[in-house]
C-alpha positions as a printed NumPy array, in Angstrom:
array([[-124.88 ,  -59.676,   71.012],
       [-121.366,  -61.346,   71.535],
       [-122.032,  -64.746,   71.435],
       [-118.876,  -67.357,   71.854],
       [-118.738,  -71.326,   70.906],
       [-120.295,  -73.024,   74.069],
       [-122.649,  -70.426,   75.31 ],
       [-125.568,  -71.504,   76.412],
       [-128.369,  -69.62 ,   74.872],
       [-132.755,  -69.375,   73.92 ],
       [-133.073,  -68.921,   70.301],
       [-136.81 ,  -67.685,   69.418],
       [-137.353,  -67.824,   65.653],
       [-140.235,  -68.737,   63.448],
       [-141.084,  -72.071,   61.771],
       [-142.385,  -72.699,   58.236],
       [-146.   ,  -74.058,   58.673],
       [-148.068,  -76.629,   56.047],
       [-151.366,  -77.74 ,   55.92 ],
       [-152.551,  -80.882,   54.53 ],
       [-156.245,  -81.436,   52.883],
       [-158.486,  -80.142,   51.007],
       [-159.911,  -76.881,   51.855],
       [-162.199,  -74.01 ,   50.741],
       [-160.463,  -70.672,   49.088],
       [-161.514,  -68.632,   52.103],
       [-160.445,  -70.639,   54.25 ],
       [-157.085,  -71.397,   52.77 ],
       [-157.02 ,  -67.384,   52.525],
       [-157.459,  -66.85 ,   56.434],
       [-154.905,  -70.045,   57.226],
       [-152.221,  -67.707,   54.834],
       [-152.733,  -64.856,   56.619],
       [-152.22 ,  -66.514,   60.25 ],
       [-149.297,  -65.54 ,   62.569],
       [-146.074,  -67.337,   62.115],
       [-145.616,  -70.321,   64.451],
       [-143.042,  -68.781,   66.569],
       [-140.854,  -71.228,   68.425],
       [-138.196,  -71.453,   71.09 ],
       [-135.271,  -73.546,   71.421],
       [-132.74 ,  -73.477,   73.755],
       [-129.285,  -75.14 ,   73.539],
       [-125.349,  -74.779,   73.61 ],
       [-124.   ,  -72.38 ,   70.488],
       [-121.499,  -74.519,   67.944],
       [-121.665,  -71.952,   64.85 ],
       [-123.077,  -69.006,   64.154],
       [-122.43 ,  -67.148,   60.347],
       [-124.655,  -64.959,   58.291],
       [-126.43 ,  -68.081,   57.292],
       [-127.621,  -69.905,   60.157],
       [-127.06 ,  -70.671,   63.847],
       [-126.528,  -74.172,   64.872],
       [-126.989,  -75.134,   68.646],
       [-126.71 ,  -78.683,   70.062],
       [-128.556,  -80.37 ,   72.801],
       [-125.961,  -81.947,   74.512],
       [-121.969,  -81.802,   75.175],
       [-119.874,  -85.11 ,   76.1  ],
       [-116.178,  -85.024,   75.774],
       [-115.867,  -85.11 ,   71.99 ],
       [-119.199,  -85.514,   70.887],
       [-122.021,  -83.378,   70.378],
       [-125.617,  -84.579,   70.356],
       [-128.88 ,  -82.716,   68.973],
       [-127.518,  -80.757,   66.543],
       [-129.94 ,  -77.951,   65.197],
       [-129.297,  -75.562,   62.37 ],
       [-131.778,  -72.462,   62.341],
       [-131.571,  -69.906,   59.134],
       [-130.563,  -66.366,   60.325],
       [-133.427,  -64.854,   59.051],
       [-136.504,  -67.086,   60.938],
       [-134.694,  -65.997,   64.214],
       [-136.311,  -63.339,   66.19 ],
       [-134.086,  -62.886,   68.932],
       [-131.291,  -64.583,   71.116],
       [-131.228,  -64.591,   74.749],
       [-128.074,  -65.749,   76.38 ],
       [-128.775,  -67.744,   79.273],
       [-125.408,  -68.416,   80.961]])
């Protein structure tokens, strides 16, 4: 997808999980082998390289607020919005 600076787009990509606290083997086994926590976040597009995306919340004149960086290879897909 052809994506320019500005565009306002849904980025669904998955998130690293943790989990505090002791716990029994099997049950740290079946907490490992869980689906990803897939996420959604939806924002204006700043940068985009092989690396990562970064979107940001909001737009003023000159500033830029919300900034979020998400690594290229947790993101699922892109859906441009406008």
């Amino acid at each position: 997808m052809r994506l320019k600076q500005w565009d306002l787009v849904e980025i669904e990509w998955r998130d690293s999980t943790s989990y505090d606290g002791w716990m029994s083997e099997p049950a740290s086994k079946s907490l490992a082998e869980d689906e990803d926590c897939l996420c959604r976040t939806a924002g204006y597009m700043l940068h985009r390289d092989k690396r990562h995306m970064t979107i940001v919340r909001d737009r003023g004149d000159d500033n830029v607020g919300g900034m979020m960086r998400i690594p290229t290879v947790a993101i699922k897909s892109i859906r441009k919005l406008i």
